[in-house]
C-alpha positions in Angstrom: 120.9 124.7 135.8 117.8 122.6 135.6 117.5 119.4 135.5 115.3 117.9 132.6 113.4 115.0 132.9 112.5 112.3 130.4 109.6 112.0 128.7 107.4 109.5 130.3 107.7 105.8 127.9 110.2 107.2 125.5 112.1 104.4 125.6 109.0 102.1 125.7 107.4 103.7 123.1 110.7 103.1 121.0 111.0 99.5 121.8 107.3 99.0 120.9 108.0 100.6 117.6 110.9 98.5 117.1 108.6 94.9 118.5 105.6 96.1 116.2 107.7 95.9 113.1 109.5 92.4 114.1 106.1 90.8 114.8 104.0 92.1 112.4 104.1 88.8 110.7 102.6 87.0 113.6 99.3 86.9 111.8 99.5 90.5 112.3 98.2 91.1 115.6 101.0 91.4 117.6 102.5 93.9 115.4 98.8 95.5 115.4 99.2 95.6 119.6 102.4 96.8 119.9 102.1 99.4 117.3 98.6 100.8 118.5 99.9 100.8 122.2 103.0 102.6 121.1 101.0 105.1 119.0 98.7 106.1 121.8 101.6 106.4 124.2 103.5 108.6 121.9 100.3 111.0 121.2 100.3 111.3 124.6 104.2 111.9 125.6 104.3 114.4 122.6 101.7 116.8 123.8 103.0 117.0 127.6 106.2 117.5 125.6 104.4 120.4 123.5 103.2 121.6 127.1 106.3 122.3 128.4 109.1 121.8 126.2 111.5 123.3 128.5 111.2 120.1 131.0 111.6 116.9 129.3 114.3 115.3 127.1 113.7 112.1 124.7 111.7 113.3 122.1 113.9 111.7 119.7 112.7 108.4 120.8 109.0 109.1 121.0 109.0 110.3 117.1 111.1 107.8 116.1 108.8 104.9 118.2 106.1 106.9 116.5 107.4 106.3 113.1 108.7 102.7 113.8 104.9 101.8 114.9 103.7 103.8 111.7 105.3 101.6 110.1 104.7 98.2 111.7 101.1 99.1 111.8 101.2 99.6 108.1 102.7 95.9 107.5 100.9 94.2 110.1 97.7 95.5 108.3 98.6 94.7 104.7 99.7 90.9 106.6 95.9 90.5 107.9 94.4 91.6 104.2 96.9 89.5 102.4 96.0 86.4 104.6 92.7 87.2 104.4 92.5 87.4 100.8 94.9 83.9 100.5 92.2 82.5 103.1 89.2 83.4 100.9 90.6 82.7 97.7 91.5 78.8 98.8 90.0 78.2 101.5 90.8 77.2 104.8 90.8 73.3 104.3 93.4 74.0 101.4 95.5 76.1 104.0 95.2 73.1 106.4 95.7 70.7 103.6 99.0 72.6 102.6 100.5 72.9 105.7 100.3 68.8 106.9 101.8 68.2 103.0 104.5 70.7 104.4 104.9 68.6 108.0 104.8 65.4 106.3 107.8 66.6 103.7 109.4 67.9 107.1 110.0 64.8 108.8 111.0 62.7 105.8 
């Protein structure tokens, strides 16, 4: 019997996945980092797995990482534009003026 070995940052690439989703309303870019990093890693772990598919388990977790950071990557993206577009349209002494109205009603 042989022994299989895992693929190198499944479980990595999974959690980043799973991270890139969770913070992709952090302004977007941590949701933009963990999602790119977990791309790249899964690229990677799924052609050594294409290699030799005879020698490594967990490619469960690098396609669904894979998909996870698909996703996350999508919303962190359409987060940037939106904030962009809310940062354009009013400006960013509006934005500032809104949130101290919001900290002021906050301590009342």
């Amino acid at each position: 019997m042989e022994y299989k070995q895992p693929l190198p940052h499944s479980v990595l690439i999974l959690v980043f996945g799973i991270l890139s989703i969770l913070t992709c309303c952090c302004y977007g870019v941590f949701g933009l980092l963990f999602g790119i990093v977990a791309l790249v890693l899964a690229n990677k772990s799924r052609k050594l797995y294409i290699e030799n598919p005879g020698n490594y388990t967990g490619l469960s977790n690098v396609n669904t990482g894979r998909v996870l950071a698909i996703i996350g990557i999508i919303l962190s993206s359409l987060y940037v534009l939106i904030l962009a577009y809310v940062l354009i349209m009013i400006g960013p002494e509006a934005l500032s003026e809104m949130q101290n109205e919001w900290l002021l009603q906050q301590r009342i």
